[in-house]
N, C-alpha and C positions, 0 to 999 in steps of 0.2 A: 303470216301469223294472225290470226284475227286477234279482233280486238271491240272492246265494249266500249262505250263513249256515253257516259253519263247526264251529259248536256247539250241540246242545238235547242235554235230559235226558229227552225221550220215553219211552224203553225202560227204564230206569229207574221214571219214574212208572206207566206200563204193569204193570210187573211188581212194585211194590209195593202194586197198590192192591189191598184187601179183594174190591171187586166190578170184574165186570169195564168198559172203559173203549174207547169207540169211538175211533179214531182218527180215522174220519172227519168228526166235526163234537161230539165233545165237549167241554161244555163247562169241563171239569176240566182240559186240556189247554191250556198256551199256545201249543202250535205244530202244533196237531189238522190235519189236511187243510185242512178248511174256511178257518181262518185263516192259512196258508201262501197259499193262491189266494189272498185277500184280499189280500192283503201284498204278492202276484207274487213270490214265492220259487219260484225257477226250480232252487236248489238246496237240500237240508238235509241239515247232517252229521247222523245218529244216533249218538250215545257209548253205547256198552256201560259202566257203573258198577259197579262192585260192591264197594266199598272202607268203605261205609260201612251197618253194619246187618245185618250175614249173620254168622256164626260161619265162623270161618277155611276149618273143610273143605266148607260149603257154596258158595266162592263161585266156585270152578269150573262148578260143576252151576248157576250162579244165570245166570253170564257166558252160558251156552250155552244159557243159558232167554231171557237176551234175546236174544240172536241169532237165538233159534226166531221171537221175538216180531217183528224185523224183518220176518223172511220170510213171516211170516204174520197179522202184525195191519197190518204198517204197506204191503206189497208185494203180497202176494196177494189182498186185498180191496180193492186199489183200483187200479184197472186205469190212470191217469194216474199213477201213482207208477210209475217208472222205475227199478230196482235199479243203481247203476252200479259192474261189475268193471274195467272200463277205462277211465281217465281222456279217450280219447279220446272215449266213449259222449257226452260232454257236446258235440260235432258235432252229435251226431245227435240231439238231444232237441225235441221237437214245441212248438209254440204249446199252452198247456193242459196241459203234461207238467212231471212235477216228478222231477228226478234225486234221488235217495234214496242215501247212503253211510255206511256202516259205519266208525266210529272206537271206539279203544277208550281209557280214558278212567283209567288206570291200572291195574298190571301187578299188582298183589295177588293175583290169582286165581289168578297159576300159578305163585306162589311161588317155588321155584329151581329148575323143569322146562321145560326150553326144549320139551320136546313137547309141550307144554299149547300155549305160544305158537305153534308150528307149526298145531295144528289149529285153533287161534279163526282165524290169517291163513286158514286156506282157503277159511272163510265167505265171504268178498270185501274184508274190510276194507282200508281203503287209508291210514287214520291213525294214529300209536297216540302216547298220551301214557304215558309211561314211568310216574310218579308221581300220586297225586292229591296232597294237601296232606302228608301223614307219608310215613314212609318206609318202604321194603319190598327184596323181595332185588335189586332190579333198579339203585333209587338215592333219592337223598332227595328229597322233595317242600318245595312252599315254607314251609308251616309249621315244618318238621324244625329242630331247632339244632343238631343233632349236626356240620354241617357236613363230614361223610366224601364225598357226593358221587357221582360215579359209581359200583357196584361190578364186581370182575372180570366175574361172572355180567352185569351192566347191560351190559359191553362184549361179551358174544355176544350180548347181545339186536340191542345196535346195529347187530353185523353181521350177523344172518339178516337184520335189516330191511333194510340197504343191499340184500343180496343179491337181495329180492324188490320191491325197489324202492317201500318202505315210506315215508309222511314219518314223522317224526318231531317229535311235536309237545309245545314248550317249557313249555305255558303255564302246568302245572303243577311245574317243576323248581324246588331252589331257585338258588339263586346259582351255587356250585361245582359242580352237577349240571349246571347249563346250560355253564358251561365245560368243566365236562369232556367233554359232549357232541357241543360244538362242533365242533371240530375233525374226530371220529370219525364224525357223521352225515352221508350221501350227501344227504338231503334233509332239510331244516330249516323247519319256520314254528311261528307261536304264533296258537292258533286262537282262543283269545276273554280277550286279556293288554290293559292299558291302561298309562301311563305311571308312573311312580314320581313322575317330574319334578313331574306337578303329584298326585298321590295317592299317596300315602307307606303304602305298602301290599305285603308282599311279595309278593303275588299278581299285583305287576304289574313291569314293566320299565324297569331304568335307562337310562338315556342310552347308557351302552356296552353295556350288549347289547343295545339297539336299532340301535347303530352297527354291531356284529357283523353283526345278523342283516342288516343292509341292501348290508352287504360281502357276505355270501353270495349273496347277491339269495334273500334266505327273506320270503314274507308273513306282516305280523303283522296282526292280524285284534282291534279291539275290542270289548270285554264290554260289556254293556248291564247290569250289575249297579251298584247306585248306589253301595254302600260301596268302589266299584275304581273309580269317578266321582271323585265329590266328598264324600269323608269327613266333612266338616265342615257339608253341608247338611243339612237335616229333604227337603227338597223337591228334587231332582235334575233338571233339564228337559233337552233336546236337545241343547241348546249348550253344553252341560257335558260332556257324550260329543264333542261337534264339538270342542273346546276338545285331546282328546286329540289327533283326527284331526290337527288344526293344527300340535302336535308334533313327531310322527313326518313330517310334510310340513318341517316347517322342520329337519331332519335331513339329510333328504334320500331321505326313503321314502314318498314321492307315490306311486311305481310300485309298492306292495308293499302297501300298507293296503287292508284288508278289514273284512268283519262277522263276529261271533262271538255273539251272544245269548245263549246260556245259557240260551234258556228249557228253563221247566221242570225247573230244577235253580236257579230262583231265587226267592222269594218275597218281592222289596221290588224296585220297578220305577222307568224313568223313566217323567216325564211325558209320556205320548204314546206310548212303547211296552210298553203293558204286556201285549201278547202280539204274536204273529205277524201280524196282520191289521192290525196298525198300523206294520210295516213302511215305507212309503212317505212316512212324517212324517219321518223321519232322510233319506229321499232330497231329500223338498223342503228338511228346512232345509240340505245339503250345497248346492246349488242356487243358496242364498242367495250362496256365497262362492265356489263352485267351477263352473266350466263343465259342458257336459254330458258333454262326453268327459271330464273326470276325473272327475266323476262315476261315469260308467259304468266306469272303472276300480277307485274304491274298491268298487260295488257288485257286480262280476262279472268284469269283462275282465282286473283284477290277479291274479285267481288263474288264470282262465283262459290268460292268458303262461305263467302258473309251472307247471302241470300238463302244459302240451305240450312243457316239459323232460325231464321225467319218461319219456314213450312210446318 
């Protein structure tokens, strides 16, 4: 069953490693080529990073070093990798082909100069998360205490993004940054967030803004990171990620859940996905309790609704 993945740290890893690193079947890589086919990842976000580990004036130059790296480590060398600038491009994607999109993954890099952010969207990015965990000119991320929230400056970012018909994505805001969001973003999802309800974690989402985002009709999309699982295990398995899914379904956001992984911006894994090629172990145990066509919703068809909103 294929399936779409909202979130990896590819370019990132890519661009920080000492030597250089194949995409196409490296083993360093948990979401390498090779292990996306394996898995039948029909889609994978790319996040541009660059919040953690560069010195301030470098992380412009760093953002647009991995964007070089998209276009040419992960699209230009592999001829099944599909770049996609238009959301409708995912029509047209072949048997064997894998759609490839650009998100960006916190807004640090362009400080308080909205012509930074003009030029990274012209790359093709089609995601952007305002925040990583602290805070910057844009708004507070979910670590932050400061509690301020939105800033002026975060609210033109909002609206170039409405304007170019950007999503806007949650999963790193904290509390008052997602409220203040709310209301202001033309398009909303959280691309790799899990529940609070059962993982008491600010990295992930309360009951009301899950109920928000399902009033908006925004998809939330779960993390395969264990400590945003089950905090209290040594040992994390499937069903403990399903256990989320269950949730946001008893809400009443069946039609709206998705995947987010995180690989390769994570290094403690569940049991059974601990890279891209083991993908289809979360579809079979989905399987166990959910039909095929919801299935195929959580693993593609839900975001695929939500994207042809958008065109």
């Amino acid at each position: 069953m294929k399936v779409y993945d909202l979130h990896c740290d590819v370019l990132y890893k890519l661009a920080k490693a000492e030597d250089s690193i194949s995409f196409a079947d490296s083993s360093k890589l948990q979401a390498s080529k090779k292990a996306l086919e394996a898995g039948e990842v029909a889609l994978q976000v790319f996040a541009v990073f660059v919040s953690e580990g560069f010195p301030k004036e470098q992380l412009f130059l760093e953002a647009i070093r991995q964007i070089e790296f998209f276009h040419t480590e992960i699209v230009a060398k592999n001829d099944n990798i599909i770049p996609i600038y238009e959301w409708g491009q995912l029509e047209t994607l072949q048997a064997g082909q894998i759609g490839a999109v650009l998100s960006i993954e916190g807004l640090d890099m362009i400080g308080g100069d909205i012509n930074k952010l003009k030029l990274l969207l012209s790359h093709g990015v089609k995601l952007v998360g305002l925040t990583w965990n602290g805070a910057n000119k844009v708004a507070d991320g979910s670590f932050e205490e400061s509690g301020s929230g939105l800033t002026p400056f975060g609210e033109e970012v909002v609206s170039l993004l409405n304007e170019q018909n950007i999503i806007v994505d949650v999963s790193h805001l904290s509390e008052q940054s997602f409220w203040d969001v709310l209301p202001q973003a033309k398009w909303l999802m959280a691309s790799h967030s899990n529940t609070r309800a059962l993982c008491d974690s600010s990295r992930n989402l309360t009951d009301k803004q899950i109920n928000a985002l399902i009033a908006k009709n925004s998809p939330i999309h779960v993390v395969y990171y264990p400590p945003f699982i089950d905090g209290t295990k040594q040992s994390v398995e499937i069903q403990d990620l399903v256990k989320h899914i269950e949730h946001i379904v008893s809400l009443g956001g069946k039609h709206l859940i998705g995947l987010g992984s995180d690989f390769d911006g994570i290094s403690e894994f569940v049991l059974g996905l601990e890279d891209a090629s083991k993908t289809q172990n979360i579809v079979k145990k989905l399987l166990e309790s959910y039909t095929t066509e919801e299935v195929t919703g959580f693993t593609s068809q839900n975001f695929e609704r939500f994207v042809t909103r958008i065109q």
